[in-house]
C-alpha positions as semicolon CSV with decimal commas, in nm:
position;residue;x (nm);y (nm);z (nm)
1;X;5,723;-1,991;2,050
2;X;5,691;-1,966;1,689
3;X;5,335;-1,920;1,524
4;X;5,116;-2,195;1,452
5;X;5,078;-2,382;1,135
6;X;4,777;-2,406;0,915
7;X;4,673;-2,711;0,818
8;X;4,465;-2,851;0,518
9;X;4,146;-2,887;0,714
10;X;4,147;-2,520;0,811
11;X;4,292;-2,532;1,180
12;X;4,592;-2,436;1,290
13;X;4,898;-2,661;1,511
14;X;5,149;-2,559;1,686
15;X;5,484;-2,547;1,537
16;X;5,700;-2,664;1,781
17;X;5,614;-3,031;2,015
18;X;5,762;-3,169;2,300
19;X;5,820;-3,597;2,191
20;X;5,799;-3,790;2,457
21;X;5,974;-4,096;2,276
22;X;6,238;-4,209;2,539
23;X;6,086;-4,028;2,845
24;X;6,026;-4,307;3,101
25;X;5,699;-4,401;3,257
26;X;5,802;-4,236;3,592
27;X;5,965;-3,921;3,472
28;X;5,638;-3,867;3,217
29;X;5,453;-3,575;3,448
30;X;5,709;-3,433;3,545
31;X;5,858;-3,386;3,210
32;X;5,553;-3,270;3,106
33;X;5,503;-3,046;3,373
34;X;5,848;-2,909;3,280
35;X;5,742;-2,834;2,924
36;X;5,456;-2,650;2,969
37;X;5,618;-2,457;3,217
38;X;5,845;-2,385;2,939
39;X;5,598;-2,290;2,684
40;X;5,511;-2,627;2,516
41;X;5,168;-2,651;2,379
42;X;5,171;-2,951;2,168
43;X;5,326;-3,311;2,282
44;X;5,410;-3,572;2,016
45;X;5,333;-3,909;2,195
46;X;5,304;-4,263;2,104
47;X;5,134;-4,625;2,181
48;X;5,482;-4,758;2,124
49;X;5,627;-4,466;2,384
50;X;5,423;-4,671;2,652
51;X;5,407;-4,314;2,893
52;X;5,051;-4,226;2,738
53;X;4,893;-4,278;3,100
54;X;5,153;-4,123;3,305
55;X;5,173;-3,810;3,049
56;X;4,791;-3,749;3,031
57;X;4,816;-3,695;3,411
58;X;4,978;-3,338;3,362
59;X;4,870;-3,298;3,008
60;X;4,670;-2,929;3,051
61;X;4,273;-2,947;2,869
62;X;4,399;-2,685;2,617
63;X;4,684;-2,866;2,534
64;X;4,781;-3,036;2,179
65;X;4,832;-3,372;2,174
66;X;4,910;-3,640;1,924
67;X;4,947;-4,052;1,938
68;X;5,089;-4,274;1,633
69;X;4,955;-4,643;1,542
70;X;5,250;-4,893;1,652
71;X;5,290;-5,165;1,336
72;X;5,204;-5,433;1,565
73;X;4,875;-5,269;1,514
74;X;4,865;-5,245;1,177
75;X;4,486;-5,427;1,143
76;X;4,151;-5,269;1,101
77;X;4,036;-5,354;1,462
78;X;4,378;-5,279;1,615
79;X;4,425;-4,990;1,508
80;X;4,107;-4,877;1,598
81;X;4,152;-5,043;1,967
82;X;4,501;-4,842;1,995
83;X;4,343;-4,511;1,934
84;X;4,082;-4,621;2,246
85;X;4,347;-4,679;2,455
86;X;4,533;-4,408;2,391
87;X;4,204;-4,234;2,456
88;X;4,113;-4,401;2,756
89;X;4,528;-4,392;2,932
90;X;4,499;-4,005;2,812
91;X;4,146;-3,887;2,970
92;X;4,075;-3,701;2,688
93;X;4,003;-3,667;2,299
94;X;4,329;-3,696;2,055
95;X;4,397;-3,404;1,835
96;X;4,576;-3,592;1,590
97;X;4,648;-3,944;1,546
98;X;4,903;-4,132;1,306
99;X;5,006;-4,409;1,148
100;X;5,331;-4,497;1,338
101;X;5,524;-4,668;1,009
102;X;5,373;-4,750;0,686
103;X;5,389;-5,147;0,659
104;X;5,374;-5,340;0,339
105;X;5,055;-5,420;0,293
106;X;4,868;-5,281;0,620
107;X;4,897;-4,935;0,665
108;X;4,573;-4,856;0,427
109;X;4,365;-5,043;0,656
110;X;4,563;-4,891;0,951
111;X;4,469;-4,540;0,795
112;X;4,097;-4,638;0,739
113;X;4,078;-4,710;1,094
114;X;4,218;-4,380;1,182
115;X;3,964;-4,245;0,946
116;X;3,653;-4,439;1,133
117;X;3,795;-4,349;1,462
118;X;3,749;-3,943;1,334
119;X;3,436;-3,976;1,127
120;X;3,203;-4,232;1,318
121;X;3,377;-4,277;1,645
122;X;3,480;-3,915;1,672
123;X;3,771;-3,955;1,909
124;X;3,985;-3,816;1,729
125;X;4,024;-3,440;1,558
126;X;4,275;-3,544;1,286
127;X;4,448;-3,822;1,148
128;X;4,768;-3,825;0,928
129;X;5,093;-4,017;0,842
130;X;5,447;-4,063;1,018
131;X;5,765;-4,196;0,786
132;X;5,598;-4,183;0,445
133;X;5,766;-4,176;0,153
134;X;5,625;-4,073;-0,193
135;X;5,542;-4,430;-0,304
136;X;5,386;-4,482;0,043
137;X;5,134;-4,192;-0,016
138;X;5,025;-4,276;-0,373
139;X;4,936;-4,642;-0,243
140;X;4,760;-4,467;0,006
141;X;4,581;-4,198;-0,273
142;X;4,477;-4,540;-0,431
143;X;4,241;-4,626;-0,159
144;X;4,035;-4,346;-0,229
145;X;4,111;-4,219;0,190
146;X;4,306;-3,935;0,091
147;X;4,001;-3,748;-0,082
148;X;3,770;-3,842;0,150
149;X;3,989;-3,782;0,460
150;X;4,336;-3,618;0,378
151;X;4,609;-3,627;0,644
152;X;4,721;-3,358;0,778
153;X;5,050;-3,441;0,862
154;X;5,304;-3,625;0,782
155;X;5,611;-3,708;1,023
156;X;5,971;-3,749;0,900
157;X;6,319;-3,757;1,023
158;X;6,431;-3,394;0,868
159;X;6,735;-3,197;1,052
160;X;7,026;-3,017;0,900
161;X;7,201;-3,325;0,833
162;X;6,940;-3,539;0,662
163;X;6,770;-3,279;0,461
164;X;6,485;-3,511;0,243
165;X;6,388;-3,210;-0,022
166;X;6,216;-3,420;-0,292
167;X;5,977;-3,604;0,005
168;X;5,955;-3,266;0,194
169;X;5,840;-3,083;-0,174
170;X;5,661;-3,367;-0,261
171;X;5,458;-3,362;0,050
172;X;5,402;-2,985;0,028
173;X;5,296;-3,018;-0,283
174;X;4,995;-3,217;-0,143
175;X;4,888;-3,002;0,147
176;X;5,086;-3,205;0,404
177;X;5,242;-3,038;0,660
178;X;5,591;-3,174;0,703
179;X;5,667;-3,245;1,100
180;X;6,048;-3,321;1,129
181;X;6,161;-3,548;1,429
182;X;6,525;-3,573;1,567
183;X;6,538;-3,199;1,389
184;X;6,879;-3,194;1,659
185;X;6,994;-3,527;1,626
186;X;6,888;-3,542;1,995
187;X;7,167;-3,288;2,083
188;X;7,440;-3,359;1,798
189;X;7,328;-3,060;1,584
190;X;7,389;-2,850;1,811
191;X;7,791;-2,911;1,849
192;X;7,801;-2,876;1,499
193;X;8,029;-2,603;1,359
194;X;7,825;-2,540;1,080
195;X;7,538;-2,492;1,262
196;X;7,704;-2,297;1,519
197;X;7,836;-2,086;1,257
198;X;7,475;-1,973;1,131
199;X;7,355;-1,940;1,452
200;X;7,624;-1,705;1,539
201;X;7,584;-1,537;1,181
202;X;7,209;-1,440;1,279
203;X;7,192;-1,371;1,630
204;X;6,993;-1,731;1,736
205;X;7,094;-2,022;1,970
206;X;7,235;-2,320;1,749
207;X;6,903;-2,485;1,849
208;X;6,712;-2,219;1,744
Protein backbone atom coordinates (compact mmCIF):
# COMPACT_ATOMS: atom_id res chain seq x y z
CA UNK A 1 0.00 0.00 0.00
CA UNK A 2 0.96 3.45 -0.64
CA UNK A 3 1.85 5.84 2.36
CA UNK A 4 -0.63 7.65 4.23
CA UNK A 5 -1.82 11.11 3.72
CA UNK A 6 -1.53 14.03 6.02
CA UNK A 7 -4.30 15.82 6.71
CA UNK A 8 -5.01 19.48 7.89
CA UNK A 9 -5.64 18.54 11.48
CA UNK A 10 -2.23 16.90 11.81
CA UNK A 11 -3.13 13.06 11.38
CA UNK A 12 -2.50 11.04 8.79
CA UNK A 13 -5.24 8.59 6.38
CA UNK A 14 -4.67 6.07 4.45
CA UNK A 15 -4.36 6.57 0.83
CA UNK A 16 -6.06 3.93 -0.63
CA UNK A 17 -10.09 2.68 0.74
CA UNK A 18 -12.06 -0.12 0.03
CA UNK A 19 -16.05 1.60 -0.91
CA UNK A 20 -18.46 -0.48 -0.04
CA UNK A 21 -21.16 1.38 -2.26
CA UNK A 22 -22.87 -1.58 -4.14
CA UNK A 23 -21.65 -4.42 -1.83
CA UNK A 24 -24.86 -6.13 -0.63
CA UNK A 25 -25.99 -6.55 2.92
CA UNK A 26 -25.06 -10.31 2.84
CA UNK A 27 -21.80 -10.24 1.02
CA UNK A 28 -20.65 -7.07 3.51
CA UNK A 29 -18.18 -9.35 5.97
CA UNK A 30 -17.07 -11.22 3.79
CA UNK A 31 -16.00 -8.55 1.48
CA UNK A 32 -14.56 -6.98 4.16
CA UNK A 33 -12.88 -9.82 5.40
CA UNK A 34 -11.46 -10.12 1.86
CA UNK A 35 -9.99 -6.63 1.95
CA UNK A 36 -8.18 -6.67 4.87
CA UNK A 37 -6.83 -9.82 4.00
CA UNK A 38 -5.66 -7.93 1.09
CA UNK A 39 -4.14 -5.06 2.82
CA UNK A 40 -7.09 -2.58 3.14
CA UNK A 41 -6.94 -0.33 6.08
CA UNK A 42 -9.47 2.24 5.43
CA UNK A 43 -13.27 1.47 4.16
CA UNK A 44 -15.33 4.28 2.60
CA UNK A 45 -18.95 3.46 3.73
CA UNK A 46 -22.24 5.10 3.70
CA UNK A 47 -25.88 5.54 5.47
CA UNK A 48 -27.19 5.42 1.93
CA UNK A 49 -24.88 2.00 1.29
CA UNK A 50 -27.35 0.42 3.92
CA UNK A 51 -24.32 -2.52 4.78
CA UNK A 52 -23.03 -0.29 7.83
CA UNK A 53 -24.21 -3.19 10.30
CA UNK A 54 -23.18 -6.12 8.36
CA UNK A 55 -19.62 -4.37 7.56
CA UNK A 56 -18.86 -3.32 11.21
CA UNK A 57 -19.08 -7.08 11.99
CA UNK A 58 -15.54 -7.76 10.37
CA UNK A 59 -14.41 -4.21 10.48
CA UNK A 60 -10.82 -4.81 12.60
CA UNK A 61 -10.51 -2.02 15.94
CA UNK A 62 -7.49 -0.49 14.12
CA UNK A 63 -9.19 -0.10 11.11
CA UNK A 64 -10.19 3.33 9.20
CA UNK A 65 -13.49 3.92 8.62
CA UNK A 66 -15.65 6.60 7.15
CA UNK A 67 -19.72 7.19 6.75
CA UNK A 68 -21.35 10.13 4.53
CA UNK A 69 -24.74 12.08 5.51
CA UNK A 70 -27.50 10.75 2.90
CA UNK A 71 -29.56 14.17 1.62
CA UNK A 72 -32.61 12.77 3.00
CA UNK A 73 -30.80 13.79 6.07
CA UNK A 74 -29.89 16.95 5.28
CA UNK A 75 -31.48 18.63 8.81
CA UNK A 76 -29.74 19.60 11.96
CA UNK A 77 -31.26 16.66 14.00
CA UNK A 78 -30.93 14.17 11.13
CA UNK A 79 -27.90 14.48 10.45
CA UNK A 80 -26.87 14.25 13.77
CA UNK A 81 -29.23 10.97 14.29
CA UNK A 82 -27.44 9.39 11.03
CA UNK A 83 -24.02 9.72 12.47
CA UNK A 84 -25.63 7.68 15.78
CA UNK A 85 -26.69 5.13 13.77
CA UNK A 86 -23.97 4.70 11.86
CA UNK A 87 -22.29 4.62 15.24
CA UNK A 88 -24.48 2.35 16.89
CA UNK A 89 -24.88 -0.42 13.35
CA UNK A 90 -20.84 0.02 13.39
CA UNK A 91 -19.88 -0.78 17.24
CA UNK A 92 -17.47 1.71 17.21
CA UNK A 93 -16.36 5.50 16.89
CA UNK A 94 -16.26 7.00 13.09
CA UNK A 95 -12.99 8.32 11.92
CA UNK A 96 -14.42 10.54 9.50
CA UNK A 97 -17.80 11.46 8.62
CA UNK A 98 -19.26 13.43 5.48
CA UNK A 99 -21.70 15.20 4.02
CA UNK A 100 -23.04 12.72 1.37
CA UNK A 101 -24.13 15.66 -1.40
CA UNK A 102 -24.24 19.27 -0.82
CA UNK A 103 -28.09 20.26 -1.13
CA UNK A 104 -29.34 23.71 -1.87
CA UNK A 105 -29.93 25.15 1.07
CA UNK A 106 -29.15 22.28 3.76
CA UNK A 107 -25.86 21.09 3.68
CA UNK A 108 -24.51 24.03 6.19
CA UNK A 109 -26.73 22.79 8.76
CA UNK A 110 -25.88 19.18 7.66
CA UNK A 111 -22.10 20.20 8.24
CA UNK A 112 -22.83 21.91 11.65
CA UNK A 113 -24.23 18.75 12.76
CA UNK A 114 -21.21 16.89 11.71
CA UNK A 115 -19.35 19.53 13.56
CA UNK A 116 -21.51 18.96 17.01
CA UNK A 117 -21.33 15.30 16.53
CA UNK A 118 -17.08 15.83 16.72
CA UNK A 119 -16.89 18.67 19.19
CA UNK A 120 -19.70 17.99 21.89
CA UNK A 121 -20.84 14.53 21.07
CA UNK A 122 -17.38 13.29 20.22
CA UNK A 123 -18.34 10.36 18.03
CA UNK A 124 -16.69 11.22 15.53
CA UNK A 125 -12.68 11.99 14.77
CA UNK A 126 -13.24 14.11 11.61
CA UNK A 127 -15.75 15.50 9.52
CA UNK A 128 -15.45 16.74 5.86
CA UNK A 129 -17.28 17.08 2.45
CA UNK A 130 -18.18 14.58 -0.51
CA UNK A 131 -19.14 16.19 -4.22
CA UNK A 132 -18.29 19.83 -3.51
CA UNK A 133 -17.70 22.13 -5.89
CA UNK A 134 -15.96 25.56 -5.43
CA UNK A 135 -19.22 27.54 -5.00
CA UNK A 136 -20.35 24.78 -2.58
CA UNK A 137 -17.32 25.42 -0.25
CA UNK A 138 -17.40 29.24 -0.16
CA UNK A 139 -21.21 28.97 0.96
CA UNK A 140 -19.93 26.74 3.36
CA UNK A 141 -16.69 29.31 4.40
CA UNK A 142 -19.70 31.75 4.91
CA UNK A 143 -20.99 29.98 7.89
CA UNK A 144 -18.05 30.63 9.75
CA UNK A 145 -17.66 26.22 10.15
CA UNK A 146 -14.74 26.08 8.07
CA UNK A 147 -12.47 28.15 10.59
CA UNK A 148 -13.77 26.75 13.41
CA UNK A 149 -13.86 23.13 12.13
CA UNK A 150 -12.20 22.66 8.60
CA UNK A 151 -12.91 19.45 6.67
CA UNK A 152 -10.57 17.36 6.00
CA UNK A 153 -11.65 15.86 3.04
CA UNK A 154 -13.39 16.32 0.34
CA UNK A 155 -14.78 13.39 -1.99
CA UNK A 156 -15.06 13.69 -5.80
CA UNK A 157 -15.49 11.62 -8.84
CA UNK A 158 -11.66 12.08 -10.26
CA UNK A 159 -10.20 9.14 -12.66
CA UNK A 160 -8.22 9.46 -15.83
CA UNK A 161 -11.16 10.24 -17.75
CA UNK A 162 -12.84 12.97 -15.74
CA UNK A 163 -9.85 14.79 -14.57
CA UNK A 164 -11.60 18.07 -12.45
CA UNK A 165 -8.09 20.22 -12.15
CA UNK A 166 -9.57 23.65 -11.25
CA UNK A 167 -11.87 21.83 -8.20
CA UNK A 168 -8.92 19.44 -7.42
CA UNK A 169 -6.37 22.85 -7.25
CA UNK A 170 -8.93 24.71 -5.81
CA UNK A 171 -9.42 22.30 -3.03
CA UNK A 172 -5.66 21.90 -2.47
CA UNK A 173 -5.34 25.18 -2.27
CA UNK A 174 -7.47 25.05 0.95
CA UNK A 175 -5.89 22.17 2.80
CA UNK A 176 -8.45 19.63 1.53
CA UNK A 177 -7.37 16.46 0.73
CA UNK A 178 -8.91 15.41 -2.54
CA UNK A 179 -10.41 11.60 -2.24
CA UNK A 180 -11.33 10.48 -5.86
CA UNK A 181 -14.18 7.80 -6.20
CA UNK A 182 -14.81 5.58 -9.34
CA UNK A 183 -10.81 6.49 -9.86
CA UNK A 184 -11.40 3.03 -12.43
CA UNK A 185 -14.64 3.70 -13.70
CA UNK A 186 -15.47 0.52 -11.71
CA UNK A 187 -13.25 -1.54 -14.11
CA UNK A 188 -13.48 0.56 -17.51
CA UNK A 189 -10.08 2.29 -16.94
CA UNK A 190 -8.50 -0.43 -16.88
CA UNK A 191 -9.30 -1.73 -20.67
CA UNK A 192 -8.28 1.49 -21.69
CA UNK A 193 -5.40 1.67 -24.19
CA UNK A 194 -4.16 4.71 -22.95
CA UNK A 195 -3.96 3.65 -19.70
CA UNK A 196 -2.61 0.40 -20.58
CA UNK A 197 -0.07 2.11 -22.49
CA UNK A 198 1.41 4.02 -19.33
CA UNK A 199 1.14 1.25 -17.31
CA UNK A 200 3.18 -0.75 -19.62
CA UNK A 201 5.55 2.40 -20.15
CA UNK A 202 6.43 2.27 -16.25
CA UNK A 203 6.41 -1.13 -15.15
CA UNK A 204 2.75 -0.89 -13.02
CA UNK A 205 -0.60 -2.80 -13.44
CA UNK A 206 -3.13 -0.49 -15.44
CA UNK A 207 -4.84 -0.23 -12.02
CA UNK A 208 -1.96 0.74 -10.39
Amino acid sequence: MPPPLLLNDGTEIPQIAYGLYLVQKDDAARCVSDAVKAGYTQFDGAAFYDNEKEAGRALPDDAWYTTKVWTTDSSFDDAVASVKRSRAELGRDLDLALVHWPVPGKHVETYRALVHCKEELKIVKRVGLSNYTQEDYEELERSGLTKRCPPVVNQLEVSPFLYRKACVDYFQEKHVVVQAFKPLQRGAALDNPVVEAIALKNGVTPAQ
